[in-house]
C-alpha positions as CSV (number, residue, x, y, z in Angstrom):
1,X,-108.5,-47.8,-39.5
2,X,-109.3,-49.1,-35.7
3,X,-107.2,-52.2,-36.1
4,X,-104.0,-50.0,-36.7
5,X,-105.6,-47.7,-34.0
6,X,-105.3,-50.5,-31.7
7,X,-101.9,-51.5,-32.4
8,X,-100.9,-48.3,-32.0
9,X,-102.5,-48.2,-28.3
10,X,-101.5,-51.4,-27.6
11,X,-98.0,-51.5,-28.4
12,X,-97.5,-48.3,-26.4
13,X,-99.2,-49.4,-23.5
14,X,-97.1,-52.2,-23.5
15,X,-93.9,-50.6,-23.4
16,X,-95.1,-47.8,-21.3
17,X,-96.8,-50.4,-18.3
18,X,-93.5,-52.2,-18.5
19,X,-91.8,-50.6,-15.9
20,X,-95.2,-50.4,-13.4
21,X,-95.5,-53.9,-13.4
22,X,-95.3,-54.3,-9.7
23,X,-98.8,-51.7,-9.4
24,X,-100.5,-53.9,-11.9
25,X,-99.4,-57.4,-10.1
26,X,-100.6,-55.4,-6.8
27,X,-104.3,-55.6,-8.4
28,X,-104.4,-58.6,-10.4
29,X,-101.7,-61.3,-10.5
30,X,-102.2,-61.7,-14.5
31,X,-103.2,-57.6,-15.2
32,X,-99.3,-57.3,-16.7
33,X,-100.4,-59.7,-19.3
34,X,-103.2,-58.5,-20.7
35,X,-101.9,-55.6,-22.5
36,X,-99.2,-57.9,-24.0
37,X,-101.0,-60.4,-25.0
38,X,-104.0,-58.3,-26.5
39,X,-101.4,-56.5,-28.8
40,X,-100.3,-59.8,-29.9
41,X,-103.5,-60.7,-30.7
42,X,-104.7,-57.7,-32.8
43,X,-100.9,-58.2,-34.5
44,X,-102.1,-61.6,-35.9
45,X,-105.3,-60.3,-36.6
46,X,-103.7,-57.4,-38.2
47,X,-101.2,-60.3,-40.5
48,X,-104.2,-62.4,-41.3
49,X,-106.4,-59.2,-42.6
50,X,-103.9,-58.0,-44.6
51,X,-102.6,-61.5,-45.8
52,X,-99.2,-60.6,-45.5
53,X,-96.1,-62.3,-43.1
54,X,-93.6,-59.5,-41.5
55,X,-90.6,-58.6,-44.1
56,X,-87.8,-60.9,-43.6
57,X,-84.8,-59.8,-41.6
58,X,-82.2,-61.5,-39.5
59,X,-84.2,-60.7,-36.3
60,X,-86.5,-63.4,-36.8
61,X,-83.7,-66.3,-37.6
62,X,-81.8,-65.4,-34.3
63,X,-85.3,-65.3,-32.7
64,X,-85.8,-68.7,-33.9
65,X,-82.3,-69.9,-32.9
66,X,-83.2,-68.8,-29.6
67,X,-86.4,-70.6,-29.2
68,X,-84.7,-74.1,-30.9
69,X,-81.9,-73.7,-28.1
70,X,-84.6,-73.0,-25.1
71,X,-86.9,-75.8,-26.7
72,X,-83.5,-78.1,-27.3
73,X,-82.5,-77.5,-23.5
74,X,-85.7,-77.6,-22.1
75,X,-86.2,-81.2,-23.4
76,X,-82.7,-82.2,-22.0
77,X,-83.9,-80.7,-18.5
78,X,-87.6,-81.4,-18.6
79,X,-87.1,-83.2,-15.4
80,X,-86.3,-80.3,-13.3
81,X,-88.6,-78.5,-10.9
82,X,-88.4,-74.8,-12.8
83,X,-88.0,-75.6,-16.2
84,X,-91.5,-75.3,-17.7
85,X,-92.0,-72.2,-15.3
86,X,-88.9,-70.6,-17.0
87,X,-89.4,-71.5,-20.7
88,X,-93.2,-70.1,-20.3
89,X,-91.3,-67.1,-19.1
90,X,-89.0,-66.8,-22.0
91,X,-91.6,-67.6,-24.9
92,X,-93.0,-64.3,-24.6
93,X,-90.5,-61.8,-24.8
94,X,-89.1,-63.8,-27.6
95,X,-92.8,-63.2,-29.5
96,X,-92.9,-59.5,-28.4
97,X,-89.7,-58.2,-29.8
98,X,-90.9,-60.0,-33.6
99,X,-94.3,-57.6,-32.8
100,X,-92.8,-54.7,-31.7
101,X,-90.2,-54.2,-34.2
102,X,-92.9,-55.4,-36.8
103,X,-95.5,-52.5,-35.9
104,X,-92.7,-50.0,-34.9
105,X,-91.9,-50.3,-38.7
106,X,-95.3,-50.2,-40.6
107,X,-98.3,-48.5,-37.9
108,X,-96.4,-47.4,-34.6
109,X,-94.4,-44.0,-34.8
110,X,-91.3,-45.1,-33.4
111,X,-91.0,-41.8,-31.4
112,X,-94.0,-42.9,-29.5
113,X,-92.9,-45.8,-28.8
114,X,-90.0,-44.4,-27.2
115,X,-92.1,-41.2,-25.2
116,X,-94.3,-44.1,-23.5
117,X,-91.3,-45.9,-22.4
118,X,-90.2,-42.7,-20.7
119,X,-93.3,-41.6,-19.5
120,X,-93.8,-44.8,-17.3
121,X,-90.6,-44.4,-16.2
122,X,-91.1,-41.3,-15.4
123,X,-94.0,-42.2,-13.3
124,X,-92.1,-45.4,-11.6
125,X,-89.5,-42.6,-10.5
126,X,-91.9,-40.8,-9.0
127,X,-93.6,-43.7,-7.0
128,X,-89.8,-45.0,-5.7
129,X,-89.4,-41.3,-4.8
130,X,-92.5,-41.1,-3.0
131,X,-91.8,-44.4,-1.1
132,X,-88.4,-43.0,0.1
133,X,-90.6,-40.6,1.9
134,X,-93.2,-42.9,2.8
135,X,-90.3,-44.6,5.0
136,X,-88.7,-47.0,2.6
137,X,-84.8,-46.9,2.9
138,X,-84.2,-47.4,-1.2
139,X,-86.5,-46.1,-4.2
140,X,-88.5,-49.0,-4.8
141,X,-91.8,-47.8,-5.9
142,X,-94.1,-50.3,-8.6
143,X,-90.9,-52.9,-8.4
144,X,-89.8,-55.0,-5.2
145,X,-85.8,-54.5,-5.7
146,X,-84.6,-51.1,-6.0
147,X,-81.9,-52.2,-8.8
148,X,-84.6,-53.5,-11.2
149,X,-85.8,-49.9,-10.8
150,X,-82.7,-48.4,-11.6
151,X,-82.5,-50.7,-14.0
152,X,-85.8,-49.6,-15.9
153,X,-84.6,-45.9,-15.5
154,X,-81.5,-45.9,-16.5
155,X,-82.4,-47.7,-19.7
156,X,-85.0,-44.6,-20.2
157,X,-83.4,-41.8,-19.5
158,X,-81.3,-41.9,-23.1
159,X,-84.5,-42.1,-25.0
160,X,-85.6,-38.7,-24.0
161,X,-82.7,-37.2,-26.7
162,X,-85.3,-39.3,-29.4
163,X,-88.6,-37.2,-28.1
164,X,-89.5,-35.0,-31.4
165,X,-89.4,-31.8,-29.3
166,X,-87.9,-28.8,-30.5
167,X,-85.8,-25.3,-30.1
168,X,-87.0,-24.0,-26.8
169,X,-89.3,-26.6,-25.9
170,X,-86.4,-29.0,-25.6
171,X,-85.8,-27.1,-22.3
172,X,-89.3,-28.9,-20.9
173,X,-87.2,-32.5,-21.0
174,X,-85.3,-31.1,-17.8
175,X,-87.8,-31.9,-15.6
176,X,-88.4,-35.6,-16.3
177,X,-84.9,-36.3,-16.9
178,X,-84.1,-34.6,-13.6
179,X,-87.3,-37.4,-11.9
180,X,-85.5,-40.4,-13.5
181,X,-82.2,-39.2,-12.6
182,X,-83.3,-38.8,-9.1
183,X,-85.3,-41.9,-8.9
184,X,-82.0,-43.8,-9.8
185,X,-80.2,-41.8,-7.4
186,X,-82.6,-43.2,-4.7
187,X,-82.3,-46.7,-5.3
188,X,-78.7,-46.6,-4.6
189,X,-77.7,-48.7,-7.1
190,X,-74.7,-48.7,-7.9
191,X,-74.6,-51.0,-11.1
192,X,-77.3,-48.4,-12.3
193,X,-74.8,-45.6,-11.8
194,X,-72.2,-47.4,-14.2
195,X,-74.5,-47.8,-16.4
196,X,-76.0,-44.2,-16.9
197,X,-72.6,-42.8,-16.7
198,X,-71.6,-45.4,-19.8
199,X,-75.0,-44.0,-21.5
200,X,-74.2,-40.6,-21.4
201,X,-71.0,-41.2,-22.6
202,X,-71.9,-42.7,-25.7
203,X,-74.6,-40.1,-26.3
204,X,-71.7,-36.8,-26.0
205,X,-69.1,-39.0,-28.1
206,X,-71.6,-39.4,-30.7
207,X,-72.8,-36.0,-30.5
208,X,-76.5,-37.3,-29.5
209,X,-76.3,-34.8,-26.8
210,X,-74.0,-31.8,-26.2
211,X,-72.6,-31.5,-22.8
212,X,-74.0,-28.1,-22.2
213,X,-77.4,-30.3,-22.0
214,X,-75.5,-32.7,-19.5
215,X,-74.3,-30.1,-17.0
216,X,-77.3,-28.1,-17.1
217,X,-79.6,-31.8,-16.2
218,X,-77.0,-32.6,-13.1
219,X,-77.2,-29.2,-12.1
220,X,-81.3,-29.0,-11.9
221,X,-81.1,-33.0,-10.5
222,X,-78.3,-31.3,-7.9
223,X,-81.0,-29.2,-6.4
224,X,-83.1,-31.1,-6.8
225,X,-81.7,-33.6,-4.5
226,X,-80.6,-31.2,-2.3
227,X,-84.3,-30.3,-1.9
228,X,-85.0,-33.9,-1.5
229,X,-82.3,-34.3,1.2
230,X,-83.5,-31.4,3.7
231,X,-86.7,-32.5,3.0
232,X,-86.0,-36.4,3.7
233,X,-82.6,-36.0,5.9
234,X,-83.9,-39.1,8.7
235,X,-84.6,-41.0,5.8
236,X,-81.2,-40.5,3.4
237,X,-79.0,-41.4,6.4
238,X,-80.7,-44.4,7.4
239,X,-80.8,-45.1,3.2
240,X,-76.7,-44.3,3.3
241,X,-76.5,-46.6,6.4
242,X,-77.9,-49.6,5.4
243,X,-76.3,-49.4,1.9
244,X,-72.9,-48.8,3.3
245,X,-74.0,-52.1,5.2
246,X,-75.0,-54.2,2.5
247,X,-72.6,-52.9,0.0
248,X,-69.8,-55.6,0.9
249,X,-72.3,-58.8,1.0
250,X,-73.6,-57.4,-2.1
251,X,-70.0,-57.8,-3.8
252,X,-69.1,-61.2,-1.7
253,X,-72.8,-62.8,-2.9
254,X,-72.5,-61.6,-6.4
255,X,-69.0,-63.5,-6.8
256,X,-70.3,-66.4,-5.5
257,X,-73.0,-67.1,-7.7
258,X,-70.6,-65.9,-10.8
259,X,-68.8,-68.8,-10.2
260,X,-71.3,-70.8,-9.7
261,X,-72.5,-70.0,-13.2
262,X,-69.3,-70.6,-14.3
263,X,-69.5,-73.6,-12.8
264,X,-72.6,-74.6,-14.9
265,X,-71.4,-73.5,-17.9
266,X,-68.1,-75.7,-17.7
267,X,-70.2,-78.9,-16.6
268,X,-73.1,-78.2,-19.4
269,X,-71.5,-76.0,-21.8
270,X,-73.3,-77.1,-25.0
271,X,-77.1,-76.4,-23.6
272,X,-76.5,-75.4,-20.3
273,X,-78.9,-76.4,-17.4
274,X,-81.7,-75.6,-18.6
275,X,-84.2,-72.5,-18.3
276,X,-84.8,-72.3,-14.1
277,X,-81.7,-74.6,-13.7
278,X,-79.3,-71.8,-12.2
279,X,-81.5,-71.7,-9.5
280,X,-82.1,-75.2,-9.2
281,X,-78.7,-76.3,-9.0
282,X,-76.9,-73.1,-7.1
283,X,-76.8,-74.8,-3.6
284,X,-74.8,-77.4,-5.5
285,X,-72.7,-75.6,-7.9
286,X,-71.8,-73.5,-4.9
287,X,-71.1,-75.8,-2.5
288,X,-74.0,-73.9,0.1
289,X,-72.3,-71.3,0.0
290,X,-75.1,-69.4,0.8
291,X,-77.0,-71.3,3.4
292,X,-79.7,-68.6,3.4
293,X,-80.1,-68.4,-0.3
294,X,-80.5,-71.7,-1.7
295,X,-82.5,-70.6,-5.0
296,X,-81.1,-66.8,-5.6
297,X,-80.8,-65.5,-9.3
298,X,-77.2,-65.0,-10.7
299,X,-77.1,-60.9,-10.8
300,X,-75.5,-61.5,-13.9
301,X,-77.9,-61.6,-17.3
302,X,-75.2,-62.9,-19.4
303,X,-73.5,-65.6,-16.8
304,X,-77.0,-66.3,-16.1
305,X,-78.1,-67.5,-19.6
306,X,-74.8,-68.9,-20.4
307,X,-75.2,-71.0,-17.3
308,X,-78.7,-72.1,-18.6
309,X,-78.7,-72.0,-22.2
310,X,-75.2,-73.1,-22.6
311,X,-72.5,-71.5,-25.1
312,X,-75.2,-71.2,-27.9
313,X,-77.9,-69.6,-26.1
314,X,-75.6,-66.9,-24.9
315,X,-74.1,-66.4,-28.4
316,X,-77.6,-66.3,-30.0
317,X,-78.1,-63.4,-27.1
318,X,-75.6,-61.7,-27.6
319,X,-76.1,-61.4,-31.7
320,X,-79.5,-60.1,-30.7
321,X,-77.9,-57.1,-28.9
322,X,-75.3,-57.0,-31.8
323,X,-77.8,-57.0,-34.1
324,X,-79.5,-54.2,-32.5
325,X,-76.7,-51.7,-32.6
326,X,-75.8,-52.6,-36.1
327,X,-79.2,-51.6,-37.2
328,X,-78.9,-48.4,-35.3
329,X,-75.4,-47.8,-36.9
330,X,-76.9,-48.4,-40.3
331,X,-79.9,-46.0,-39.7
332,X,-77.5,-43.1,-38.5
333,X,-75.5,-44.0,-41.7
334,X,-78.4,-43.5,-43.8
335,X,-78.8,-40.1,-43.1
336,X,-82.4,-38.7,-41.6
337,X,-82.6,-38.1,-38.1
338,X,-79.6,-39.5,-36.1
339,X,-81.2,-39.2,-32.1
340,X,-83.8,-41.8,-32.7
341,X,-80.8,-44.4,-33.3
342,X,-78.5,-42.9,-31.2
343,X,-80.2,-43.0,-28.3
344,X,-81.4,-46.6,-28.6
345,X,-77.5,-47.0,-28.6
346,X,-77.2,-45.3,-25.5
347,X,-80.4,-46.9,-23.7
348,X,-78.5,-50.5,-25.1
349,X,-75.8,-49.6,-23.8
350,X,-77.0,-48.5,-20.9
351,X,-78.9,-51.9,-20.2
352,X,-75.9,-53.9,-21.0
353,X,-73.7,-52.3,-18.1
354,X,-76.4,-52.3,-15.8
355,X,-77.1,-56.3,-16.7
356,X,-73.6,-57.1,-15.7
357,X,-74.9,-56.8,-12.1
358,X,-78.6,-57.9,-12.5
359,X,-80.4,-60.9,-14.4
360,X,-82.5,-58.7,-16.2
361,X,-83.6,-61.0,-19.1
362,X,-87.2,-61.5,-18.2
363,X,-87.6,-57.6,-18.3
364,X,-88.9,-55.1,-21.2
365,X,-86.0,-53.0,-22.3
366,X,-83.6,-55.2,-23.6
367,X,-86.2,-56.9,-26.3
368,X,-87.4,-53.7,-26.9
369,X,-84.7,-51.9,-27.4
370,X,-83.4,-54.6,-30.2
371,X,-87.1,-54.5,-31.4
372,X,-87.1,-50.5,-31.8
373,X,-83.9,-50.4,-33.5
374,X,-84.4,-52.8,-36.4
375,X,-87.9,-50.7,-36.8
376,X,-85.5,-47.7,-37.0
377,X,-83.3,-49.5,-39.6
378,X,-86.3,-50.5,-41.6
379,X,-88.0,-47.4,-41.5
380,X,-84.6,-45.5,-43.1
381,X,-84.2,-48.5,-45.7
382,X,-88.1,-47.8,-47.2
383,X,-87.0,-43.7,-46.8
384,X,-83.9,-44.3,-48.7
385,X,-86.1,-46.1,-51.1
386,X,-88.6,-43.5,-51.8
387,X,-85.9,-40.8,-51.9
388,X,-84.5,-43.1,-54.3
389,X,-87.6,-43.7,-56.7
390,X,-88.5,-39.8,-56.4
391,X,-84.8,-38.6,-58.2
């Protein structure tokens, strides 16, 4: 039928543009919308023709929550300069993750969901690798700061133990693991380090990956790099020395806007600030500490929306994310194919270290992520089911 067709298209697209955003704002300051807000579309379309509302799940009452709390604060804060800006920017990725994990569990394979989001990694990687050699100092390719791209790397990179490829073949996943792992290599990011260390882990412990795979990736990204670094040896030195420069204002900043979130969150700890109000009120809450910076993000996705959304919003947050693995742990439980589940663990997991160091909430992954894996648990409840009805 077209209209599943176009679900299908549309919700990988989405997730598979997601981390190229910066080459589609390059043409066309709204482009990165379209796609989004076409698959919403053809989703209501899609509810309406079929007369039928998604099938209840808890998703949807901490999505509401969520929205209550950013409508709640917003009201409160309607006054300030960034509010509506940062609500419109919410709204969205709060719609999205209801769509995604409502097609991932009826018309969209999940594995395809999953092989888009690593195949525009894959090509992100390559355009941050291609702008070290072009001149720049850090990977930054489609995105403007080379930790968002480690960010979008490191989060895909797990999800390629999910891709339905078999015996031998599996041996063809070297080569774009080996391209993300050295696209994160070339941002430099350390944060994005952490956090694919913590991925891989997860996905050994819980036997998503042995670590005969693991050895043999680093040692094909080894060479690979070493390729890269008599190729590019000007440009890695100058990349080494001006991270080795930075590295120590890096820490210094990042402190000093934790505490001004803490801050925040101890003068407005109900509702926070307000959606925007972190940047609004930093010079403030930080006493200019920054006299340079007076509008900076937090680097910090959790002090960040605590800060703004108060103690509720953050708790609402973080039972998404709880949510998320729960569903993965009860689709592993049920039997079936464990990597699907697994490595959305690992890929959570992976974008929860990484967001420790980054405000990453108006990004893809996370909502994604959560989305994917209640699809996965939904899709092993009606397999269970059918199992069920069939003995």
């Amino acid at each position: 039928m077209w209209l599943t067709a176009a679900l299908r298209v549309l919700a990988c697209a989405a997730v598979g543009l997601a981390p190229l955003e910066g080459y589609l704002l390059q043409l066309h300051g709204q482009l990165a919308k379209v796609v989004p807000a076409a698959l919403i579309a053809a989703w209501v379309v899609s509810l309406v023709r079929h007369r039928r509302l998604p099938a209840p799940h808890p998703l949807h009452l901490l999505i509401a929550l969520l929205a209550v709390v950013l409508l709640a604060t917003s009201a409160v804060h309607s006054a300030e300069p960034f509010t509506l800006e940062y609500l419109v920017r919410w709204v969205p990725f709060l719609v999205i993750t209801v769509v995604l994990a409502d097609v991932a569990a009826r018309e969209v394979p999940v594995w395809a969901l999953l092989a888009c989001a690593v195949g525009g990694a894959v090509l992100a990687a390559t355009g941050g690798l291609l702008s070290v050699l072009g001149g720049q100092p850090r990977a930054t390719g489609p995105l403007e700061d080379p930790n968002d791209l480690a960010f979008f790397l490191v989060a895909a990179l797990p999800l390629l133990v999910a891709l339905p490829v078999g015996g031998r073949s599996r041996m063809l996943l070297l080569l774009p693991g080996a391209v993300l792992v050295a696209g994160a290599a070339a941002t430099f990011s350390r944060g994005g380090g952490i956090a694919l260390a913590c991925a891989l882990v997860w996905l050994v412990a819980r036997r998503g990956i042995p670590v005969r795979a693991v050895v043999v990736t680093a040692a094909v990204t080894g060479v690979a790099a070493l390729v890269f670094a008599q190729a590019a040896q000007a440009e890695l030195a100058r990349a080494v020395q001006e991270k080795s420069h930075i590295a120590g204002t890096n820490a210094d900043t990042r402190v000093l806007r934790w505490q001004a979130a803490a801050r925040m969150l101890a003068d407005d700890p109900l509702l926070g600030v307000g959606p925007g109000g972190f940047r609004q009120g930093y010079a403030a809450a930080s006493r200019n500490a920054e006299v340079d910076e007076q509008t900076p993000v937090a680097h910090n996705l959790f002090l960040e929306v605590a800060a703004e959304l108060g103690v509720t919003g953050f708790a609402v947050l973080i039972g998404l994310v709880a949510l998320g693995f729960v569903a993965g742990e009860r689709a592993v439980r049920r039997g079936g194919d464990r990597r699907e589940p697994v490595a959305v663990q690992a890929a959570l997991i992976a974008v929860l270290v990484a967001s420790v160091f980054l405000s990453e909430q108006y990004y893809l992954p996370l909502w994604s992520l959560v989305a994917v894996a209640v699809a996965i648990e939904q899709r092993a409840l009606k397999e269970s089911g059918r199992c069920a009805s069939s003995t």
